[in-house]
TIDRENVEX-661986 format. One record per residue (C-alpha): residue number from 0; chain; residue in three letters; x, y, z. Coordinates in steps of 0.05 Angstrom, whole numbers, padded with zeros to 5 digits, always signed. Each point is the difference from the previous one (the first is absolute). Example, Ala and Ser with C-alpha at 12.3 -4.5 7.8 and 13.67 -1.06 7.14 Angstrom:
   pos   unit   code        x        y        z
     0      A    ALA   +00246   -00090   +00156
     1      A    SER   +00027   +00069   -00013
//
This chain:
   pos   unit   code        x        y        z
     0      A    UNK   -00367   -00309   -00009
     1      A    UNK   +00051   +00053   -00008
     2      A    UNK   -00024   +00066   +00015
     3      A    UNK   +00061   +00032   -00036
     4      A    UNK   -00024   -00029   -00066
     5      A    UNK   +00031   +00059   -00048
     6      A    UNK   +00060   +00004   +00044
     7      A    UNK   +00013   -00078   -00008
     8      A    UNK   -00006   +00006   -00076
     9      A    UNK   +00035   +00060   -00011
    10      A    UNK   +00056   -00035   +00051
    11      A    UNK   +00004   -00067   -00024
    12      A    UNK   +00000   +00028   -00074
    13      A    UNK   +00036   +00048   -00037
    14      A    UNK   +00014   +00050   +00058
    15      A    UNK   +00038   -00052   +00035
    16      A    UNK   +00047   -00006   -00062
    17      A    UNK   +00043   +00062   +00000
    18      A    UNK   +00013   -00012   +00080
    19      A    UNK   +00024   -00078   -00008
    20      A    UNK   +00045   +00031   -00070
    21      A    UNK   +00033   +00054   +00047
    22      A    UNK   -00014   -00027   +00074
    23      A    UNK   +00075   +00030   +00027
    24      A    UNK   -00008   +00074   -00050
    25      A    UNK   -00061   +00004   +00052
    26      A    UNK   +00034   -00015   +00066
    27      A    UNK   +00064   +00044   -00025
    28      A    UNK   -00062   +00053   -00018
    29      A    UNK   -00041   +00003   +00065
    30      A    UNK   +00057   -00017   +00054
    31      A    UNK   -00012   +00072   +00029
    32      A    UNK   -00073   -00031   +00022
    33      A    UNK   +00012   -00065   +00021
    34      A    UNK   +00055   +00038   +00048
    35      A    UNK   -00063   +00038   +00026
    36      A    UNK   -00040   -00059   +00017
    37      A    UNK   +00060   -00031   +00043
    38      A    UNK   +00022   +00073   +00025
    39      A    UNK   -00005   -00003   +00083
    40      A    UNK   -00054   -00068   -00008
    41      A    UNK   +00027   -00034   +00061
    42      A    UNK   +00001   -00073   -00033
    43      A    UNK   +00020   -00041   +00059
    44      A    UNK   +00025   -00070   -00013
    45      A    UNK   -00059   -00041   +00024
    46      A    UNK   -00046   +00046   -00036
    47      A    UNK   -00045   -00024   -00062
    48      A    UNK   -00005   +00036   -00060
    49      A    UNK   -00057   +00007   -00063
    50      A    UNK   +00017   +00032   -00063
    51      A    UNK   -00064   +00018   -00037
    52      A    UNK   +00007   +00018   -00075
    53      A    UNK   +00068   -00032   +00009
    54      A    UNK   +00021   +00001   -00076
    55      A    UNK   +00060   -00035   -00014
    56      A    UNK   +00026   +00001   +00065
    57      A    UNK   +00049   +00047   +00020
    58      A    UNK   -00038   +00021   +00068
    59      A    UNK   -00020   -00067   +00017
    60      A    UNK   +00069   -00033   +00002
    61      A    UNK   +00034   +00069   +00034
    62      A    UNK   -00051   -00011   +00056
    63      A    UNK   +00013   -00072   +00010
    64      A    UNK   +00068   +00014   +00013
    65      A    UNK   -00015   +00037   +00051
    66      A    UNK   -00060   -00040   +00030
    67      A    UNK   -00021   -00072   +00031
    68      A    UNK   -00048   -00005   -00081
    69      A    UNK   -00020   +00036   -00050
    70      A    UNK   -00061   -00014   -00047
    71      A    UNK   -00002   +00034   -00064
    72      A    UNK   -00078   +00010   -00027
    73      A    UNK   -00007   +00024   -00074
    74      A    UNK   -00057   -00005   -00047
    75      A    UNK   +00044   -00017   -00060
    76      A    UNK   +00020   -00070   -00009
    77      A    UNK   +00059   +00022   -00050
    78      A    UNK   +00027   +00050   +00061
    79      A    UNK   -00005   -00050   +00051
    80      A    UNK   +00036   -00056   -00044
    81      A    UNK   +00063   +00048   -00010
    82      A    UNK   +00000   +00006   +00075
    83      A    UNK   -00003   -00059   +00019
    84      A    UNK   +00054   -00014   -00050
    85      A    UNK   +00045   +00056   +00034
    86      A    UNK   -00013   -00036   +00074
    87      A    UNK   +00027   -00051   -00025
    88      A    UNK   +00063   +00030   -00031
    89      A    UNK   +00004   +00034   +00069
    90      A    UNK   +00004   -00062   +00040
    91      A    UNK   -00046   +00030   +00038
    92      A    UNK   -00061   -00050   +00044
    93      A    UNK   -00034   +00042   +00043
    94      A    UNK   -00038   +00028   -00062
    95      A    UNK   -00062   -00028   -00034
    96      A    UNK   -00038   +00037   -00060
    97      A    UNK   -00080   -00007   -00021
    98      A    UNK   -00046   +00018   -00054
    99      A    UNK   -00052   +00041   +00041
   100      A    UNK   -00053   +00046   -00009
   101      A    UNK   +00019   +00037   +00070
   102      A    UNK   -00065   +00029   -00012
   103      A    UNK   -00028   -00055   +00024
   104      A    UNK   +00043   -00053   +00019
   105      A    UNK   -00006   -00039   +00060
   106      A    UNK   +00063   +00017   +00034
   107      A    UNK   +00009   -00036   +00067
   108      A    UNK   -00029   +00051   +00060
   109      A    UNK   +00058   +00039   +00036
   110      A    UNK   +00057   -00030   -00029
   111      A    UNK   +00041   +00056   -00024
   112      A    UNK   +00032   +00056   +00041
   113      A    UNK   +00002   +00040   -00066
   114      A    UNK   -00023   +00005   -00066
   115      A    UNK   +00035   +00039   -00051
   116      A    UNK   -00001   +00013   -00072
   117      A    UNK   +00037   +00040   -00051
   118      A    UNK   -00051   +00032   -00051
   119      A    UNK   -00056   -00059   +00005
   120      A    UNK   -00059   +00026   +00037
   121      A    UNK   -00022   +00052   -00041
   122      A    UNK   -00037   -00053   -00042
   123      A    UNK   -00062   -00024   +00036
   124      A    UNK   -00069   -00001   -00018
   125      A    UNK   -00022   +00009   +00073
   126      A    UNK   +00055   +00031   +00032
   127      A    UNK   -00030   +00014   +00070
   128      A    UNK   -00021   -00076   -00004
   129      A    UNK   +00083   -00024   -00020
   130      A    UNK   +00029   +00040   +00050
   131      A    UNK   -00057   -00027   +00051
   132      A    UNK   +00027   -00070   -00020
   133      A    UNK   +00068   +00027   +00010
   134      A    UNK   -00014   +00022   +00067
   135      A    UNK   -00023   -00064   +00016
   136      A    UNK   +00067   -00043   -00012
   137      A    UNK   +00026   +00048   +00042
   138      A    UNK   +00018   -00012   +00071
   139      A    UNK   -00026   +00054   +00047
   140      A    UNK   +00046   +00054   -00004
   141      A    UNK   +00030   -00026   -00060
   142      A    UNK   +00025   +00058   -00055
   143      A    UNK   -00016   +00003   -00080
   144      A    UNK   +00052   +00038   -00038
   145      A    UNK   -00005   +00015   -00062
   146      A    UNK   +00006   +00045   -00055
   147      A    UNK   -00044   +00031   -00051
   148      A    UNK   +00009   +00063   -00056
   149      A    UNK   -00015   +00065   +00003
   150      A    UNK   -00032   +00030   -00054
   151      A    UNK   +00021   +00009   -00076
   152      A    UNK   +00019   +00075   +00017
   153      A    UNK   +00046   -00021   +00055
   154      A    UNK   +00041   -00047   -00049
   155      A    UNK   +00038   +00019   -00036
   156      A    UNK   +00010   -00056   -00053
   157      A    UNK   -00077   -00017   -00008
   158      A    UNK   -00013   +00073   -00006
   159      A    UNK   +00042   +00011   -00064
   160      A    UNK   -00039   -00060   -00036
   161      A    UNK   -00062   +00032   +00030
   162      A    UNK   +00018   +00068   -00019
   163      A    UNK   +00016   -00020   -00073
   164      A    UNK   -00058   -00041   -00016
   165      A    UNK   -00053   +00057   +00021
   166      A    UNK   +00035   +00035   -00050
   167      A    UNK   -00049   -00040   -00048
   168      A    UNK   -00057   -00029   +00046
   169      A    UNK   -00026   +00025   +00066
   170      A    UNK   +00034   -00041   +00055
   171      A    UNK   -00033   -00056   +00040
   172      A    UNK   -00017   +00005   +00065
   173      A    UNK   +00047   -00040   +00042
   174      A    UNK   +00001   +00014   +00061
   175      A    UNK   -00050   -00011   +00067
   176      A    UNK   -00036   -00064   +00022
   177      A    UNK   -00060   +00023   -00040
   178      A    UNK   +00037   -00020   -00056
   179      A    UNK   +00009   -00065   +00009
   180      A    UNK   +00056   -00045   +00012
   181      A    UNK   +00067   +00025   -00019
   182      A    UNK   +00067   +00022   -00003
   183      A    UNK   -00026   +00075   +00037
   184      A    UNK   -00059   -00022   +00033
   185      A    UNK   +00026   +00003   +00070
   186      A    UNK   +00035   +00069   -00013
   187      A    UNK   -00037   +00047   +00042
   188      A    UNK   +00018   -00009   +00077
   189      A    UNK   -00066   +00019   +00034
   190      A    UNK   -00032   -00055   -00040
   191      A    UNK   +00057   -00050   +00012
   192      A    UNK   -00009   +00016   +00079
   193      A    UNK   -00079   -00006   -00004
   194      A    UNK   +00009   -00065   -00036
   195      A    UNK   +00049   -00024   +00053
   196      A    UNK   -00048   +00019   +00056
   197      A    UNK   -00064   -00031   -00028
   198      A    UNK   +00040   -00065   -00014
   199      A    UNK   +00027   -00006   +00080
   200      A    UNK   +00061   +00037   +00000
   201      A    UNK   +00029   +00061   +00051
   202      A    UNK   +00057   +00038   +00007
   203      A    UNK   +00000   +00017   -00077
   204      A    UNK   +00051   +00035   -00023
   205      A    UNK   +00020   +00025   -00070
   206      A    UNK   +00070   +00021   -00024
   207      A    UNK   +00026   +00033   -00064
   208      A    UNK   +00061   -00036   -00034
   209      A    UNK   +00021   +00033   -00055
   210      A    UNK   +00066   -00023   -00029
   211      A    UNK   +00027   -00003   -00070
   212      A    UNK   -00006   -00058   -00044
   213      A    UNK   +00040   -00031   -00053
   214      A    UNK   -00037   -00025   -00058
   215      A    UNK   +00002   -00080   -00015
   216      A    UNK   +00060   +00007   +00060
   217      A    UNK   +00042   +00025   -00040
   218      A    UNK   +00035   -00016   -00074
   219      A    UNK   +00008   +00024   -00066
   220      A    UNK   -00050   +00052   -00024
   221      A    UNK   -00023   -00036   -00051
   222      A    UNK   -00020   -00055   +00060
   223      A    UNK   -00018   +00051   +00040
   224      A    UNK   -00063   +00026   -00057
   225      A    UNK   -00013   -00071   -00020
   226      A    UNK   -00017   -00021   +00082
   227      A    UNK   -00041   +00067   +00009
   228      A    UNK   -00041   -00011   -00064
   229      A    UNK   -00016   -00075   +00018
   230      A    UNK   -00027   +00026   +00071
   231      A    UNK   -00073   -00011   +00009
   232      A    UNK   -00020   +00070   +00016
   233      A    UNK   +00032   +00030   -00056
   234      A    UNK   -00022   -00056   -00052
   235      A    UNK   -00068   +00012   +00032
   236      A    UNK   -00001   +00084   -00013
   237      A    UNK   +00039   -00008   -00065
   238      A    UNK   -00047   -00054   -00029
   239      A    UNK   -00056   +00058   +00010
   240      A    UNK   +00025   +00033   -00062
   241      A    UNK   -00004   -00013   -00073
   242      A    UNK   +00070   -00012   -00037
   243      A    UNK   +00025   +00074   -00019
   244      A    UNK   -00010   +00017   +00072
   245      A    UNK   +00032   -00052   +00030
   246      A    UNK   +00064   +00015   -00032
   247      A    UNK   -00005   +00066   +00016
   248      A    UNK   -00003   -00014   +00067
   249      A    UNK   +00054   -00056   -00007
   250      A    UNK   +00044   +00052   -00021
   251      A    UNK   -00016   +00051   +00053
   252      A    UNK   +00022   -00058   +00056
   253      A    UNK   +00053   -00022   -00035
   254      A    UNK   +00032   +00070   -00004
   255      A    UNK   -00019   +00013   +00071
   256      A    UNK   +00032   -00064   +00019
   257      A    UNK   +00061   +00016   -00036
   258      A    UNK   +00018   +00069   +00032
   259      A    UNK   -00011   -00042   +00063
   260      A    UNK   +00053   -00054   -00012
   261      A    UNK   +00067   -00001   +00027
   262      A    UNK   +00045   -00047   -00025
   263      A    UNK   +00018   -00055   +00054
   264      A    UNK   -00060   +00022   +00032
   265      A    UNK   -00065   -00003   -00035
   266      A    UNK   -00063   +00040   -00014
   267      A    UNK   -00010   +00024   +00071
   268      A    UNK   -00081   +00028   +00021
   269      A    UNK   -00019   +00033   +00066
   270      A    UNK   -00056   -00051   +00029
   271      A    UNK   -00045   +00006   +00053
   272      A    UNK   -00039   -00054   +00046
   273      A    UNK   -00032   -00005   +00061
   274      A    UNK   +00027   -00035   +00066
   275      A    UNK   -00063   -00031   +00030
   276      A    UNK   +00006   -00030   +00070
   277      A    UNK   -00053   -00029   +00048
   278      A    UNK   -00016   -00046   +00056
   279      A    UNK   -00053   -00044   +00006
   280      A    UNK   -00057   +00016   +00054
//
């Protein structure tokens, strides 16, 4: 049974849409992070590599160029289709990609030296329990690497959406592993290392990255406002209000967004994750 059960539906539904539609606007998006999870990670040539939460791709098939394999594990069938489609385009056959709960899945014991992810472990029901399975694939000594958000107040982008919606409802709480699985749950460090530590980890350590971002990668600003308002999170807090207040708050983030674009360039917000890094007991 999968343990993720509102994760696979939300994943394998609608959520997974806007991803598949815009697959490269996201890689162009987040590059600043999936630079952090390969800054100074010592992939050796013989090594073996897991990407959890590994989306369409893009961190998968950059570590198995640099590795003996790389597996790419996502809960979303529709993600892991357009990766496997990109492998392919790649020419690339050291890679393989599965539908997997990595909650739970029965990864083979000690085959990886590291597991990595880019934004997909903030979404488990029992995180101490994933990351415990994590642990477990790993060889001893073997690293995780991955990285997470920081809270709304720390970026930028989210926080404007945020900011304008509480103009007309109280904002959600969305941060903290108390809240559940999520885009913020893993944004406070002390309980990212305590997680880490229960689960079989050592040598924890947690690093601010805080670059800017261009929205949807770049393009138009009429792209640029049509990406952002087909994001998750911000369908998610604008679908919280009732129809005068949503365009009200359209309006405030699209005028934000505007005095934020540069031609050429794009809508460009500050952004802030965390580096996570840790080796296996």
């Amino acid at each position: 049974m999968n343990v993720n059960r509102g994760q696979a539906e939300a994943w394998n539904g609608g959520e997974s849409v806007h991803y598949v539609d815009h697959a490269d606007r996201y890689d162009r998006q987040l590059r600043p992070f999936v630079d952090a999870i390969f800054d100074r990670l010592d992939i050796e040539a013989d090594h073996t590599v897991l990407d959890v939460g590994c989306g369409c791709g893009v961190t998968t098939l950059r570590a198995a160029r640099m590795a003996s394999s790389a597996t790419g594990a996502d809960i979303s069938a529709p993600l892991v289709s357009v990766a496997t489609t990109r492998a392919g385009e790649q020419g690339l056959d050291n890679v393989d990609f599965i539908v997997a709960d990595a909650q739970i899945h029965p990864f083979p014991d000690a085959a990886f030296d590291h597991v990595i992810s880019q934004f997909g472990l903030m979404f488990f029901d029992d995180p101490v329990g994933a990351f415990r399975n994590l642990a477990r694939v790993l060889r001893p000594g073997g690293r995780i690497r991955f990285v997470t958000w920081q809270g709304v107040e720390a970026n930028e982008w989210i926080r404007l959406v945020a900011d304008a919606v509480a103009q007309h409802v109280e904002r959600p709480v969305l941060g903290g592993l108390s809240a559940g699985p999520g885009m913020f749950a893993l944004d406070q460090p002390g309980e990212i290392d305590s997680v880490l530590h229960d689960a079989g980890f050592t040598d924890v350590e947690v690093e601010s990255r805080t670059p800017d971002i261009v929205i949807a990668g770049g393009g138009r600003l009429e792209e640029s406002l049509e990406f952002l308002f087909g994001m998750g999170i911000v369908r998610g807090l604008l679908g919280r209000l009732d129809a005068d207040a949503r365009e009200q708050a359209v309006d405030v983030i699209a005028n934000a967004c505007r005095a934020r674009y540069v031609d050429g360039v794009g809508v460009t917000f500050g952004a802030a994750g965390w580096q996570v890094t840790a080796r296996r007991r």
